[in-house]
N, C-alpha and C positions, 0 to 999 in steps of 0.2 A: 251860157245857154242861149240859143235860137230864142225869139220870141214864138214862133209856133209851138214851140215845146213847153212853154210856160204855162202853170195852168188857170192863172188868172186869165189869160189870154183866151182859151180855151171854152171858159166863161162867160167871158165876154162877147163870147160870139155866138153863143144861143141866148143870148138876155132876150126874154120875150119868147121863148119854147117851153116847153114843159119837162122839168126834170126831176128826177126822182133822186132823194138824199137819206140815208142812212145815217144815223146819230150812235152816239157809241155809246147808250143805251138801249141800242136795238129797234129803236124806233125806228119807220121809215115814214116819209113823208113824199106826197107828190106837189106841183104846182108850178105855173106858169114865173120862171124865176124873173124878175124886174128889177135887182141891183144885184152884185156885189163889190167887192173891194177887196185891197189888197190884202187882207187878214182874211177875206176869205168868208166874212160875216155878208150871208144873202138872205134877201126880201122874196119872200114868194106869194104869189097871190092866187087865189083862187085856192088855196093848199086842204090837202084831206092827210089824214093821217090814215097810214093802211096795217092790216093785221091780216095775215094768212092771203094776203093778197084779194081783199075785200076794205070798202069804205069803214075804215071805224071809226071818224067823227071828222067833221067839217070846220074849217076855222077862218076861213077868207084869205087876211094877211098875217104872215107870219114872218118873224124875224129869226136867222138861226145863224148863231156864233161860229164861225169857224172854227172852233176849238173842240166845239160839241162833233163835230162829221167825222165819222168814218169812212162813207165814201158817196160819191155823185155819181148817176149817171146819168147823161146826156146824150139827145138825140143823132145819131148818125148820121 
């Protein structure tokens, strides 16, 4: 596999944008992402937790397992 196609890669190259994650408890979450790794476990800062597409609680830095995500979406 191409390194462009990898999605750690991917990743890697919005650290410092803001991306919105989905958890496979349906949670989704926003924030300016500042680490990952290769498992996939990212640090987001500034992060809100959203419900209907409105703020539903504020939490700064947050840490989220790669195991937990269902999916990412990152800037264009």
């Amino acid at each position: 596999m191409s390194t462009e196609k990898m999605p750690i890669k991917a990743l890697e190259n919005v650290v410092n944008d803001v991306v919105s994650i989905k958890l496979k408890d349906n949670r989704i979450f926003r924030g300016r992402l500042t680490r990952c790794d290769i498992y996939m476990n990212l640090t987001l800062a500034d992060a809100e937790e959203l419900e209907n597409d409105q703020v539903r609680a504020k939490y700064g830095s947050v840490l989220i397992r790669g195991n937990n995500i269902l999916w990412i979406r990152i800037p264009e």
